[in-house]
The first five atom37 places (N, CA, C, CB, O) and aatype in JSON, in Angstrom:
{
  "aatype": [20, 20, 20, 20, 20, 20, 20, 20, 20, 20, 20, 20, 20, 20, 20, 20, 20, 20, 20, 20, 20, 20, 20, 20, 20, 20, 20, 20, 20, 20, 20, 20, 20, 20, 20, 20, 20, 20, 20, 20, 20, 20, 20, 20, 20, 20, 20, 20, 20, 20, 20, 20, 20, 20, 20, 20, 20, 20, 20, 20, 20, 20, 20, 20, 20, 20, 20, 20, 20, 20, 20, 20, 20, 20, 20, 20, 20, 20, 20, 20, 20, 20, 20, 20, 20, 20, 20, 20, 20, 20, 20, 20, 20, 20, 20, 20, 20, 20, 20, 20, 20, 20, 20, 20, 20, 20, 20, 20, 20, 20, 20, 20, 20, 20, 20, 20, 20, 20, 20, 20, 20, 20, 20, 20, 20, 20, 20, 20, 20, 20, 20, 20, 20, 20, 20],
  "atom_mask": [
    [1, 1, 1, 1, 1],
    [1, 1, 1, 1, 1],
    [1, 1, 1, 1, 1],
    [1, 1, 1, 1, 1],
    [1, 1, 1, 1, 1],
    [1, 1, 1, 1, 1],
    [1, 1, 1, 1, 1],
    [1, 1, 1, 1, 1],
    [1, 1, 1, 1, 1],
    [1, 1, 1, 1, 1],
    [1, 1, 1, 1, 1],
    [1, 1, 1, 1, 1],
    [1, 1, 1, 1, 1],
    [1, 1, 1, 1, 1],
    [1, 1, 1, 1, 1],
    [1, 1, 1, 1, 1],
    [1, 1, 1, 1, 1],
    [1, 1, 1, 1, 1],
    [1, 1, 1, 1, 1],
    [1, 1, 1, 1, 1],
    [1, 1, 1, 1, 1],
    [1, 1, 1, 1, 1],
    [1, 1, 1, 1, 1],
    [1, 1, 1, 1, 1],
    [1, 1, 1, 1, 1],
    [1, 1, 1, 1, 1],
    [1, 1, 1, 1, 1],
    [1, 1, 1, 1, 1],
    [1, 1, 1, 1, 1],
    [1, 1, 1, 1, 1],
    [1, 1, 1, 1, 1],
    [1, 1, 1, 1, 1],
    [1, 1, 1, 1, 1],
    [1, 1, 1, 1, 1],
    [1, 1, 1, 1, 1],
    [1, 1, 1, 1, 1],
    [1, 1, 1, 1, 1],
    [1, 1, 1, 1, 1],
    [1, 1, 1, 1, 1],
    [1, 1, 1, 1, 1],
    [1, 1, 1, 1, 1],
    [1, 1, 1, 1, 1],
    [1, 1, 1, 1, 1],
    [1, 1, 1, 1, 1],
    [1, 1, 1, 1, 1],
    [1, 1, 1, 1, 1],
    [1, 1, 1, 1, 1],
    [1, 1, 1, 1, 1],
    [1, 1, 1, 1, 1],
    [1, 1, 1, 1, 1],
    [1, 1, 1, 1, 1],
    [1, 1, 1, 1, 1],
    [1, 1, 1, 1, 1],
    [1, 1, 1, 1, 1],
    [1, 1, 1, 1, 1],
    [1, 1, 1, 1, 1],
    [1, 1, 1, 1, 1],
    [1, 1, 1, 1, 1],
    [1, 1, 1, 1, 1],
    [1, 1, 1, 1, 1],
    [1, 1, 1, 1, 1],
    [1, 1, 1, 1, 1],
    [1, 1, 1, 1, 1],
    [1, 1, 1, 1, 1],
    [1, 1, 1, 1, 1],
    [1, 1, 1, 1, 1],
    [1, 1, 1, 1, 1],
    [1, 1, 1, 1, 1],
    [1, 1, 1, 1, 1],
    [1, 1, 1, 1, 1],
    [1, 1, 1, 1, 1],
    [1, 1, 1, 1, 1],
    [1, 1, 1, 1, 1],
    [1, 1, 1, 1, 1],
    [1, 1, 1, 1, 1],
    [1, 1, 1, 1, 1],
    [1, 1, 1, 1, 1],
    [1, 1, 1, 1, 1],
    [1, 1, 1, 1, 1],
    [1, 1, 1, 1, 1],
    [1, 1, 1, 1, 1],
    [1, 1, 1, 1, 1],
    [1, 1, 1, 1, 1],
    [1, 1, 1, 1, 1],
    [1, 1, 1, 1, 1],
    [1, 1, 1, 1, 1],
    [1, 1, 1, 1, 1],
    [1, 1, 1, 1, 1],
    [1, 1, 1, 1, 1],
    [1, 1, 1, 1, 1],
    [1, 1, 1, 1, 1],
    [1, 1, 1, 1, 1],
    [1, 1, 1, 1, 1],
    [1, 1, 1, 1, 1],
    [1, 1, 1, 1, 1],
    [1, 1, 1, 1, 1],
    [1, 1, 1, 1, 1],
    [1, 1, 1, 1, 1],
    [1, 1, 1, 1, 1],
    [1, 1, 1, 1, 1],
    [1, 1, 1, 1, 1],
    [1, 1, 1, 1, 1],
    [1, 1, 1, 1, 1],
    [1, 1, 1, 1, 1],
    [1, 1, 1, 1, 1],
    [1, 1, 1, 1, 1],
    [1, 1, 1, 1, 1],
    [1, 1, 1, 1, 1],
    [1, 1, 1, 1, 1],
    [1, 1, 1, 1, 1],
    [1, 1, 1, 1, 1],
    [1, 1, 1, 1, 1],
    [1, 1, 1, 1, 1],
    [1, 1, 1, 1, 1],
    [1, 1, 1, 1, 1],
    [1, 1, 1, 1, 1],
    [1, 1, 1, 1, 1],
    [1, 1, 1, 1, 1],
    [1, 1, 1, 1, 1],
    [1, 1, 1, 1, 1],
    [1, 1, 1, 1, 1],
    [1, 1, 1, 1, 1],
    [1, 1, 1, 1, 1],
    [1, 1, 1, 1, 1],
    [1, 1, 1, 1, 1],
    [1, 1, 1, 1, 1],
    [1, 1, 1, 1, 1],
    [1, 1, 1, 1, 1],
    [1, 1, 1, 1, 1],
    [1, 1, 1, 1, 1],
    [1, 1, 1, 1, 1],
    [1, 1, 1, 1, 1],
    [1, 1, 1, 1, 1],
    [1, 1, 1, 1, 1],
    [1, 1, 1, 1, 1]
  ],
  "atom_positions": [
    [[-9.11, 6.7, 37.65], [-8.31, 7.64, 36.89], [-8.48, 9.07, 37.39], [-8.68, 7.56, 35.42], [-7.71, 9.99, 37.12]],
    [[-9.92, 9.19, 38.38], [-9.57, 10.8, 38.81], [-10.51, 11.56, 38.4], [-8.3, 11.45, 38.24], [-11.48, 10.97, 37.93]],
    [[-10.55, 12.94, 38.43], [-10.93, 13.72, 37.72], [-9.93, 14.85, 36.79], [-11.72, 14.17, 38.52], [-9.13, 15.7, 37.15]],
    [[-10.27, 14.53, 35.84], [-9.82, 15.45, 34.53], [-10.1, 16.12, 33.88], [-9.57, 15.21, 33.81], [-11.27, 16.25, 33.5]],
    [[-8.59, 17.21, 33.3], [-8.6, 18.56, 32.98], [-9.42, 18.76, 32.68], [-7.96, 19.08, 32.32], [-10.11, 19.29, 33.56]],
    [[-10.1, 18.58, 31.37], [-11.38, 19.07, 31.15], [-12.59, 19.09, 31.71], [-11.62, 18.76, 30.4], [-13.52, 19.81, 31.36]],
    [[-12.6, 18.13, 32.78], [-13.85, 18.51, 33.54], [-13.41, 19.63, 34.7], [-14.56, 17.08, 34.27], [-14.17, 20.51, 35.11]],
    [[-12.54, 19.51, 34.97], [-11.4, 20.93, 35.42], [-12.27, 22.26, 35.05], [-9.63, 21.01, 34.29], [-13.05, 22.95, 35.7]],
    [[-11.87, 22.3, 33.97], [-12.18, 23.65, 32.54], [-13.72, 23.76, 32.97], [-11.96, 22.99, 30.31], [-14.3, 24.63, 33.62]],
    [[-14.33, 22.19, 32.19], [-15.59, 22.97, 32.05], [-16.29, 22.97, 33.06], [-16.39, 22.6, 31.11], [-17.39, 23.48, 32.84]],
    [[-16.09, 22.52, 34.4], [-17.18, 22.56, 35.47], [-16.13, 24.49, 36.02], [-17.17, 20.53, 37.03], [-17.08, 25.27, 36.01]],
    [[-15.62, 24.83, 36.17], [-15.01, 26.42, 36.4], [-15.92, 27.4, 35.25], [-12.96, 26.52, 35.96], [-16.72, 28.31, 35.43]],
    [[-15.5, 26.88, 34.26], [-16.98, 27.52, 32.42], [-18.22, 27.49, 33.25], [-17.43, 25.87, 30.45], [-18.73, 28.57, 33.55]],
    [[-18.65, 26.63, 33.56], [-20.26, 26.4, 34.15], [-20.22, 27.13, 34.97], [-20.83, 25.09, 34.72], [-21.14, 27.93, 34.79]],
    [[-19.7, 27.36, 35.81], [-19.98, 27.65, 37.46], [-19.66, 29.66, 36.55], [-18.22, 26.57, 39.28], [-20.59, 30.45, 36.37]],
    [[-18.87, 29.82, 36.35], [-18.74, 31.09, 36.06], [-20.04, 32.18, 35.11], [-17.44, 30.93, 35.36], [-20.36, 33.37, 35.08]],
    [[-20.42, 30.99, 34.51], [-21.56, 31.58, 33.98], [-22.98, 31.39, 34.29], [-21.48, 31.38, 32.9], [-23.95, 31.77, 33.63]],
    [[-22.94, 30.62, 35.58], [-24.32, 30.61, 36.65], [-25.11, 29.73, 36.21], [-25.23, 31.93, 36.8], [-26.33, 29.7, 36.36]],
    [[-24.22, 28.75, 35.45], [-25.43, 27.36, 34.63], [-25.44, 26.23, 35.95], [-24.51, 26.25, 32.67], [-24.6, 26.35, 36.84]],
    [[-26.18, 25.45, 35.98], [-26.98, 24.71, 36.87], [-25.94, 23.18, 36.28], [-29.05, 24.85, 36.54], [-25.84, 22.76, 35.13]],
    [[-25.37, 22.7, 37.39], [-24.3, 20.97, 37.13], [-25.15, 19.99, 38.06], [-22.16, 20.97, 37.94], [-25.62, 19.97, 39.19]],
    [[-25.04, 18.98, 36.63], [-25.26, 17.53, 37.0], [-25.01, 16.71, 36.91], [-25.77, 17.11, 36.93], [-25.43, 15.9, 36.1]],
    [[-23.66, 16.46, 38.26], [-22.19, 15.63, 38.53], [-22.55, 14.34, 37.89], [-21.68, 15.37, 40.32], [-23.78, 14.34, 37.99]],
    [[-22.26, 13.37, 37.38], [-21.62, 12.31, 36.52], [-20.44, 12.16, 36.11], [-22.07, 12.22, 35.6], [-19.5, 12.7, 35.54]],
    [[-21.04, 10.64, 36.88], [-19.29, 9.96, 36.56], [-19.44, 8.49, 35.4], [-18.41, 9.16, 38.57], [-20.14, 7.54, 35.75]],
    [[-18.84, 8.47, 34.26], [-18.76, 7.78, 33.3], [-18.16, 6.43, 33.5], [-18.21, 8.47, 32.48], [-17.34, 6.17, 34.37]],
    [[-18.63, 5.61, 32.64], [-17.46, 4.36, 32.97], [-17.1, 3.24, 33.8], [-16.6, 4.74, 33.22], [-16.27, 2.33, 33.68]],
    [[-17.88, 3.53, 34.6], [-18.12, 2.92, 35.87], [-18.23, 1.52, 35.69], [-19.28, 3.44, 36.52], [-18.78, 0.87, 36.58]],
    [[-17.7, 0.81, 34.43], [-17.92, -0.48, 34.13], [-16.24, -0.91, 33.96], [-19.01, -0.66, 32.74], [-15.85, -2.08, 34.07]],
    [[-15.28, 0.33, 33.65], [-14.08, 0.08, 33.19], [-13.44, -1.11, 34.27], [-13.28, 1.51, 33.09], [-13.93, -1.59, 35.29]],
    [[-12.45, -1.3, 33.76], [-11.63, -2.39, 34.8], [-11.15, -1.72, 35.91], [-10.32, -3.13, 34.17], [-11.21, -2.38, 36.95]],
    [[-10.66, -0.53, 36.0], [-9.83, 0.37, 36.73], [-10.65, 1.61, 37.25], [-8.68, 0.81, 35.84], [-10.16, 2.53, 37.9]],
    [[-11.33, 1.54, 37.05], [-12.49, 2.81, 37.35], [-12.91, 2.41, 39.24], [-14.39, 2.55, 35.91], [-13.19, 1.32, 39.73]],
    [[-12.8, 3.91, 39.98], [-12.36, 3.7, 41.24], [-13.85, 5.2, 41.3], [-10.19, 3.87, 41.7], [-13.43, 6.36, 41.35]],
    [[-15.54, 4.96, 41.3], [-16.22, 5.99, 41.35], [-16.16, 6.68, 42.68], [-17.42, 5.67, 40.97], [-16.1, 7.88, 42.92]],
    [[-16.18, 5.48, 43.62], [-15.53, 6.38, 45.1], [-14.94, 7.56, 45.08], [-14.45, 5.73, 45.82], [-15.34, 8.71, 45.29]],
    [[-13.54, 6.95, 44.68], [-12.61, 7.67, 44.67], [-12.58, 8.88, 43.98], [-11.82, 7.07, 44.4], [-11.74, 9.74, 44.23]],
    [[-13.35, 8.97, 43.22], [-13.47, 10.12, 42.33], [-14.82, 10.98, 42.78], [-13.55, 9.59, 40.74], [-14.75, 12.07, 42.23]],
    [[-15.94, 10.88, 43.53], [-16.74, 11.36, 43.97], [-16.02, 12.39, 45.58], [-17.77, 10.14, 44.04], [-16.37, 13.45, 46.11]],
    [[-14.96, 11.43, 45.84], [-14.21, 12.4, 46.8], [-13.51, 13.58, 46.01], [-13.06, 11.58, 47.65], [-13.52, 14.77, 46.32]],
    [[-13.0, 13.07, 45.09], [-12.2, 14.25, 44.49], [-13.3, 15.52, 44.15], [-11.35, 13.7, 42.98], [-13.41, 16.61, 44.7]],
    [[-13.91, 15.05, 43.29], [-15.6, 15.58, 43.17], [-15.66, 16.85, 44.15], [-16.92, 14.23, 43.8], [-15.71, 18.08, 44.04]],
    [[-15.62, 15.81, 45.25], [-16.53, 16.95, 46.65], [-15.33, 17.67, 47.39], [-17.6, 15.85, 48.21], [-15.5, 18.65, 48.11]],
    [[-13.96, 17.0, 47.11], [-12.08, 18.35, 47.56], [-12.11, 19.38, 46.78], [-10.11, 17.7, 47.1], [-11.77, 20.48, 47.2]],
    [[-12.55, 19.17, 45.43], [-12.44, 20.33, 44.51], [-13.31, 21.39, 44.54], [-12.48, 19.96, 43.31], [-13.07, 22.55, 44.87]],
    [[-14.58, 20.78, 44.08], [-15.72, 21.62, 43.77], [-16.79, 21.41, 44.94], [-16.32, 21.23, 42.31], [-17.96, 21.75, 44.75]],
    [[-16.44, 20.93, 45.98], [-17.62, 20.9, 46.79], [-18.82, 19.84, 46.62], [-18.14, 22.15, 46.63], [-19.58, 19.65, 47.57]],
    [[-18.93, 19.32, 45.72], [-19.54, 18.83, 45.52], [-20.31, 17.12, 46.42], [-19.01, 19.06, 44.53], [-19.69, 16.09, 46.67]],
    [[-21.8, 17.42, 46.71], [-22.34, 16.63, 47.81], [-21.65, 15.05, 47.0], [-24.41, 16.85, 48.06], [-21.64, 15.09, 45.77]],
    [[-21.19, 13.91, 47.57], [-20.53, 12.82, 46.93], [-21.94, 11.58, 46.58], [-19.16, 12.21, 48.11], [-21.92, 10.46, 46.07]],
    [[-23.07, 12.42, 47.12], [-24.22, 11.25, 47.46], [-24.88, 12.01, 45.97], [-25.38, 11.31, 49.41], [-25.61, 11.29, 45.29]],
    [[-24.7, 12.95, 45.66], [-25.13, 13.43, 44.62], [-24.97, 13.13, 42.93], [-24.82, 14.38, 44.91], [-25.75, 13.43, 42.02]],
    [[-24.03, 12.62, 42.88], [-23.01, 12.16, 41.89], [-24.07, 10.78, 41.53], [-21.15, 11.83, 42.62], [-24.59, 9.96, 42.3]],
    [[-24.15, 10.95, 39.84], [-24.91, 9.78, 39.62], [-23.84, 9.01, 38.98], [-26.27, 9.96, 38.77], [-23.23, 9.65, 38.12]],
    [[-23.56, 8.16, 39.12], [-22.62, 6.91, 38.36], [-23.42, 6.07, 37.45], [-21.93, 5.81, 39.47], [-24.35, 5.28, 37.54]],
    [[-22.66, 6.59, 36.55], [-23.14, 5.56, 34.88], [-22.26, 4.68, 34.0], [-23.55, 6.56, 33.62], [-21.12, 4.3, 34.27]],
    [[-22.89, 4.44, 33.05], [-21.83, 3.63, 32.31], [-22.78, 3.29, 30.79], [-21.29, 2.0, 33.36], [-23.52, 2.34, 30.55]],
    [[-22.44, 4.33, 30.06], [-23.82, 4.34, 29.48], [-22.97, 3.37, 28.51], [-24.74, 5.94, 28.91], [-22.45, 4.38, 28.03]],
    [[-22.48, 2.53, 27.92], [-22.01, 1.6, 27.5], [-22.9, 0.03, 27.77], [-20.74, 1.79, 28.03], [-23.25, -0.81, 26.95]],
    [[-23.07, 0.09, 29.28], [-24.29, -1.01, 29.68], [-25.45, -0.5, 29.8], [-24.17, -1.73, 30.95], [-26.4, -1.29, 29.72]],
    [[-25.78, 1.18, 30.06], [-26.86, 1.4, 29.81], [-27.03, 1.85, 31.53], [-27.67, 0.16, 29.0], [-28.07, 2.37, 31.9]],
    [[-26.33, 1.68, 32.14], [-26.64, 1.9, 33.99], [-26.75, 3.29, 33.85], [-25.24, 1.42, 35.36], [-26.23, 3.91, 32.92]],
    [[-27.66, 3.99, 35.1], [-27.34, 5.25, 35.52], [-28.64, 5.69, 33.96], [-25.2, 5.74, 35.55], [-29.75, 6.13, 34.27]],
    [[-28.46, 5.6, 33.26], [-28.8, 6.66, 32.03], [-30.3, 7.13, 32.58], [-28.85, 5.81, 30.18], [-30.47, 8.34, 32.61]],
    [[-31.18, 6.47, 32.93], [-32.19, 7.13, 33.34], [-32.52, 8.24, 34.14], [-32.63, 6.52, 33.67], [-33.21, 9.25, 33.98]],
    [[-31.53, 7.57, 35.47], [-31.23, 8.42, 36.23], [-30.55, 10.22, 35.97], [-30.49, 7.59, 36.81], [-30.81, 11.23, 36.61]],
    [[-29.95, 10.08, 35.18], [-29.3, 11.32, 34.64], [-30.26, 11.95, 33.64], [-27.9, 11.0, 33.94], [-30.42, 13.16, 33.58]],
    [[-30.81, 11.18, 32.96], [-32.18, 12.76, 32.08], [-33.09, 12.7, 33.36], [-33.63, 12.2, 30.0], [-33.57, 13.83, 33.43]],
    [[-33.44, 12.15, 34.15], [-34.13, 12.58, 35.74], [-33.96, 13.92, 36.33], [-33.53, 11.72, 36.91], [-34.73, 14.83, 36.63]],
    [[-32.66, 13.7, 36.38], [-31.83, 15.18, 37.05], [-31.67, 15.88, 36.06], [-30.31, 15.1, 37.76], [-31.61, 17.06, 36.42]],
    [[-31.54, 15.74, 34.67], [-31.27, 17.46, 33.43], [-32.7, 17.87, 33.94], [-31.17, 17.26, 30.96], [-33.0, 18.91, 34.53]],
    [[-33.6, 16.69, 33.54], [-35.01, 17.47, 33.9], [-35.32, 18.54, 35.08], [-35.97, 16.42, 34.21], [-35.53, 19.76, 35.08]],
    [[-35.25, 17.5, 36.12], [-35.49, 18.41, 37.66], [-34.17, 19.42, 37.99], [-35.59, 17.15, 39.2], [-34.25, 20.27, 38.88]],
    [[-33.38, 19.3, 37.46], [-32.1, 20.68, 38.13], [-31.8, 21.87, 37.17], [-30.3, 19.98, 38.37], [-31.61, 23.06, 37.42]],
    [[-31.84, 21.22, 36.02], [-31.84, 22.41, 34.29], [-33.15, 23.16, 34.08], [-31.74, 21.35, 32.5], [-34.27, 22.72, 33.81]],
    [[-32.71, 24.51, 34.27], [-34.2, 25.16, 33.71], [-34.06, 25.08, 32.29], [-34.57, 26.85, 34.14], [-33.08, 24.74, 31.63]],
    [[-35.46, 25.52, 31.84], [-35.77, 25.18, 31.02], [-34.85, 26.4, 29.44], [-37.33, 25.06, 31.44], [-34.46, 27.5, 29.84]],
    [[-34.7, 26.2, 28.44], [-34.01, 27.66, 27.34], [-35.81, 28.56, 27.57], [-33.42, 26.94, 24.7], [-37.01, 28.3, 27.58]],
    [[-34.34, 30.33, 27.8], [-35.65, 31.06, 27.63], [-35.83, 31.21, 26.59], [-35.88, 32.16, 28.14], [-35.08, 30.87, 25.68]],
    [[-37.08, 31.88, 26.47], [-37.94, 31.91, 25.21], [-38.9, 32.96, 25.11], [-38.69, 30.7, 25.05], [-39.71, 33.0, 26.03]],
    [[-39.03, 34.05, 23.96], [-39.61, 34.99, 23.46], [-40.88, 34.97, 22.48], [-38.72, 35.51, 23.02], [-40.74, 35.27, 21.29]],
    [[-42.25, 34.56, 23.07], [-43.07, 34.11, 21.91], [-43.79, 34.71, 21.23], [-43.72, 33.37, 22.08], [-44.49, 34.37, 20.29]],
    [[-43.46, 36.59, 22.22], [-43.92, 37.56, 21.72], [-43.2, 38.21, 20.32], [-43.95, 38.35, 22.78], [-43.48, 39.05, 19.47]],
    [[-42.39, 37.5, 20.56], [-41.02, 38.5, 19.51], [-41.78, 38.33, 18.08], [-38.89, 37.55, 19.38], [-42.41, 37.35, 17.69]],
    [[-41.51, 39.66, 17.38], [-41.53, 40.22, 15.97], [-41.1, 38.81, 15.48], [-40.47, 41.66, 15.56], [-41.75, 37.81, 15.17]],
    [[-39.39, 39.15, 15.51], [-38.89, 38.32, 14.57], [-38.93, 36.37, 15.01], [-37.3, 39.01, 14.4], [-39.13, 35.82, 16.09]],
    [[-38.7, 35.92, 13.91], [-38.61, 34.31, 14.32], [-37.14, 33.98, 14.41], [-39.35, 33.23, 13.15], [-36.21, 34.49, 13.78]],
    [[-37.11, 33.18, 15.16], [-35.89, 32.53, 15.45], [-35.76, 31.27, 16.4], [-35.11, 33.51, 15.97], [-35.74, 31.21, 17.63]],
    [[-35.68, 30.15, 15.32], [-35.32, 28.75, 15.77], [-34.34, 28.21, 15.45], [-36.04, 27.92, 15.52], [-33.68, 28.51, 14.45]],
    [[-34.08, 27.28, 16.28], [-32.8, 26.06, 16.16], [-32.75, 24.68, 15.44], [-32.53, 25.57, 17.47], [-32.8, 23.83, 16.32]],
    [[-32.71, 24.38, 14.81], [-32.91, 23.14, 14.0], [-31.98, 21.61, 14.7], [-32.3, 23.63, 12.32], [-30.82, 21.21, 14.77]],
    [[-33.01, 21.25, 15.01], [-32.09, 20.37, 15.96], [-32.82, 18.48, 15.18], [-32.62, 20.88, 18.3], [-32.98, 17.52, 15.93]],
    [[-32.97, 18.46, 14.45], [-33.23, 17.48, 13.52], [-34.1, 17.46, 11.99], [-33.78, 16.72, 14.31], [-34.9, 18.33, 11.64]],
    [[-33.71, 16.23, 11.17], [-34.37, 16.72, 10.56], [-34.09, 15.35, 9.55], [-34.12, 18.23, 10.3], [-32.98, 14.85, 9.41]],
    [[-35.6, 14.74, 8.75], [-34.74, 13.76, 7.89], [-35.9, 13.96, 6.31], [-34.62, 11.72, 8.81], [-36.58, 14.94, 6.02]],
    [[-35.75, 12.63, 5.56], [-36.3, 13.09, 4.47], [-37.73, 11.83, 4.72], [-35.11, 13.03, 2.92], [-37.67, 10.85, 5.48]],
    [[-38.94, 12.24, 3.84], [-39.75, 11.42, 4.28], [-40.65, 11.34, 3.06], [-40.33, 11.8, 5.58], [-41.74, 11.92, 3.11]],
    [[-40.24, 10.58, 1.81], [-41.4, 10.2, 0.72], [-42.37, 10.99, -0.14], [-42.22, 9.52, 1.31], [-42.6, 11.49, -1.24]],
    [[-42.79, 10.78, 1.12], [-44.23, 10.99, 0.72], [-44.62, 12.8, 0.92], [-45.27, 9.87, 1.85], [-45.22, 13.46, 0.08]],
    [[-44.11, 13.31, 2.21], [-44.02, 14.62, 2.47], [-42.76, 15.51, 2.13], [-44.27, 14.67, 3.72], [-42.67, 16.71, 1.9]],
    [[-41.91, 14.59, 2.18], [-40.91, 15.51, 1.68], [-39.55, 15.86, 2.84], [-41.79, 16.91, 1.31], [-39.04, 14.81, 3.23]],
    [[-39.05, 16.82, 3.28], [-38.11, 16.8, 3.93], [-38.95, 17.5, 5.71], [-36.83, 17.7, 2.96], [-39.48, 18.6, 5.82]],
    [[-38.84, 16.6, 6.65], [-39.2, 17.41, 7.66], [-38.38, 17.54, 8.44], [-40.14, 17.16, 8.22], [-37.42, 16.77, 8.49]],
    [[-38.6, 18.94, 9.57], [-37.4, 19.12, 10.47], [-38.06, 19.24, 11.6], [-36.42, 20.3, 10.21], [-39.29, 19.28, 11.6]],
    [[-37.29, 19.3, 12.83], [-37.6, 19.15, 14.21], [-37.08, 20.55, 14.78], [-36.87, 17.78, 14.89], [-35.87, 20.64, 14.55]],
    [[-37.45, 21.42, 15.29], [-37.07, 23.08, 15.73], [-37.48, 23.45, 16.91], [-37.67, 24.19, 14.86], [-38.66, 23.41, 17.27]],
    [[-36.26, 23.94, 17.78], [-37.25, 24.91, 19.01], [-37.0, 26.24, 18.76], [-36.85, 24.7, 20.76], [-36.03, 26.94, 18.47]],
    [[-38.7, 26.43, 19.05], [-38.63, 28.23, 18.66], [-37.91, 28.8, 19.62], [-40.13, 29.15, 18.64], [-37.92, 28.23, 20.72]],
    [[-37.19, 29.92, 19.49], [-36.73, 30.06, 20.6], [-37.23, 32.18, 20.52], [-34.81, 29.3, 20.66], [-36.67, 32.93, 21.32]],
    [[-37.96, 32.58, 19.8], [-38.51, 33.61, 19.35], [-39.53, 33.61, 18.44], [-37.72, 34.22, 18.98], [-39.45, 32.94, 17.41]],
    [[-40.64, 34.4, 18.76], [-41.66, 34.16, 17.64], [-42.29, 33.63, 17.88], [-41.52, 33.76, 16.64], [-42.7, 33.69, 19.04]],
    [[-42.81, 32.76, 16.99], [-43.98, 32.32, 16.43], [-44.34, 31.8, 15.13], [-44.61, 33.13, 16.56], [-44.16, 32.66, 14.27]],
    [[-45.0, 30.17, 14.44], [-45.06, 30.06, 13.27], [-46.42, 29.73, 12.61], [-44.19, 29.28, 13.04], [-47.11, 28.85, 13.11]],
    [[-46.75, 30.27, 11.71], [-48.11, 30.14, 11.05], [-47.9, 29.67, 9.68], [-48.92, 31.49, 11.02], [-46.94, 29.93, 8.95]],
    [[-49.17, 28.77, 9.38], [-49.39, 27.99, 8.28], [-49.18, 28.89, 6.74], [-50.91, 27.39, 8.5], [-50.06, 29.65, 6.34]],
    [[-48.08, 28.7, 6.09], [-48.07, 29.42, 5.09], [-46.54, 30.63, 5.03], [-49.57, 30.08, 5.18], [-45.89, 31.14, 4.12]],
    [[-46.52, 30.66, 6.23], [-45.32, 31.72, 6.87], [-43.83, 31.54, 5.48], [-44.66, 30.9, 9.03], [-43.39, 30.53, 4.92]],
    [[-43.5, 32.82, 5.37], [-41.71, 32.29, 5.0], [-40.53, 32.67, 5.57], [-41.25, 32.63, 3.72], [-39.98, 33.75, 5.79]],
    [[-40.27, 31.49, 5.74], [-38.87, 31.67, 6.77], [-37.64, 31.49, 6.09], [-38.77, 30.58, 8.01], [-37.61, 30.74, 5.11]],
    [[-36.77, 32.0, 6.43], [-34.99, 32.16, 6.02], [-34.02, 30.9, 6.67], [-34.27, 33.84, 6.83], [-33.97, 30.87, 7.9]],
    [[-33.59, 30.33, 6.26], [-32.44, 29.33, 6.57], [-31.27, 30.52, 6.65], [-32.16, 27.96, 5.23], [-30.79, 30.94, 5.6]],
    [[-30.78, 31.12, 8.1], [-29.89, 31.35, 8.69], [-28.46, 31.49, 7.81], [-29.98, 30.46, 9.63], [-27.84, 32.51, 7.51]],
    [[-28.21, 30.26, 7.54], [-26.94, 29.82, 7.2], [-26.12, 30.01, 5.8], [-27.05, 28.58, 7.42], [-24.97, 30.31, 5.48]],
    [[-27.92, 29.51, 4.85], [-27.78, 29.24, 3.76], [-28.9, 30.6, 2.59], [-28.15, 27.55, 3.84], [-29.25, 30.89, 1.44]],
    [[-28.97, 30.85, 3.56], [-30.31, 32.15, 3.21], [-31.56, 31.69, 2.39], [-29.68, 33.53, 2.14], [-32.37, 32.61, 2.32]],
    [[-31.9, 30.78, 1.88], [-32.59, 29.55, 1.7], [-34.0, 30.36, 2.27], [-31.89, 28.03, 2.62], [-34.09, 30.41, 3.49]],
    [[-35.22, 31.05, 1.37], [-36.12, 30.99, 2.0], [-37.51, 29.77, 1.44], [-36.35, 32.43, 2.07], [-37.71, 29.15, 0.39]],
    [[-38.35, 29.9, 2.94], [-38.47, 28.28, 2.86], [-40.13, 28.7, 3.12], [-37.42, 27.03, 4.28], [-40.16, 29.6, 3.96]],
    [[-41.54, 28.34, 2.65], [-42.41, 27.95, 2.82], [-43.25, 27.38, 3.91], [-42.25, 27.57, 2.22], [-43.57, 26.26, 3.51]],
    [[-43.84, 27.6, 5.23], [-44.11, 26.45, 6.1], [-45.99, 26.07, 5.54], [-43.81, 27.03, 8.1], [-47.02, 26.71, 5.36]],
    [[-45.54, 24.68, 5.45], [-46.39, 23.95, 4.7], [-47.37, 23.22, 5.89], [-45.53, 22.9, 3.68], [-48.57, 22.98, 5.76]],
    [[-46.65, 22.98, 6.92], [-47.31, 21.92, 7.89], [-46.84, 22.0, 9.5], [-46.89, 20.4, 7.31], [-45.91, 21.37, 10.01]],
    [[-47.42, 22.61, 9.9], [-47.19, 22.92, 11.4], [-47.67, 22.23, 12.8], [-47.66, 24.07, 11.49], [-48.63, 22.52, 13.52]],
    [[-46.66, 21.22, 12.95], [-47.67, 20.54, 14.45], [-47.0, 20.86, 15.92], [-47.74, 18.54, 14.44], [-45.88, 21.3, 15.7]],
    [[-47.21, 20.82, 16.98], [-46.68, 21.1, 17.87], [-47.08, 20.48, 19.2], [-46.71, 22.22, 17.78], [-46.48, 20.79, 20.23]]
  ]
}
């Protein structure tokens, strides 16, 4: 099927804002799926090395290793301020748990957190207690 618009868009988005790409090609299980062919297009458009291109199909599960391999080794890492005054994290999970109560999963991405601290929910202005800190 090629390569498409939106990978159009967002690999031009990436490249313009100096973020680091790690070519994948999806699907690779479909009936009609031609990864060759599309690793050339890959490397007419954007240059891109064709030996580089990891082919997946995360549907069977192929490739998937291979690809957090490369976020790891080619993606630097989010910067981060641990000196900073203020706190400021991302809440990137979070579920409910019995016995403790509701826990969440956060990268600091400023700051710093100490046992007892009170922090602001962003969104909801929600200020919140930290009860239990592991890291």
């Amino acid at each position: 099927h090629g390569v498409q618009a939106q990978t159009l868009a967002n690999y031009n988005l990436a490249k313009a804002r100096n973020l680091a790409v790690v070519p994948v090609i999806n699907k690779i299980d479909i009936k009609h799926a031609n990864p060759e062919a599309v690793c050339t297009d890959l490397h007419n458009l954007f240059g891109i090395d064709p030996d580089s291109v990891i082919k997946i199909s995360a549907k069977l599960g192929i490739g998937i290793e291979e690809v957090l391999i490369a976020i790891i080794k080619n993606l630097p890492p989010p910067k981060a301020n641990r000196e900073a005054k203020e706190f400021r994290a991302l809440l990137f999970d979070s579920w409910y748990d019995r016995y403790r109560g509701a826990l969440n999963l956060v990268y600091v991405s400023d700051g710093k957190l100490e046992m007892g601290q009170e922090i602001q929910h962003h969104s909801t202005g929600k200020h919140i207690q930290l009860k239990v800190c592991l890291f």
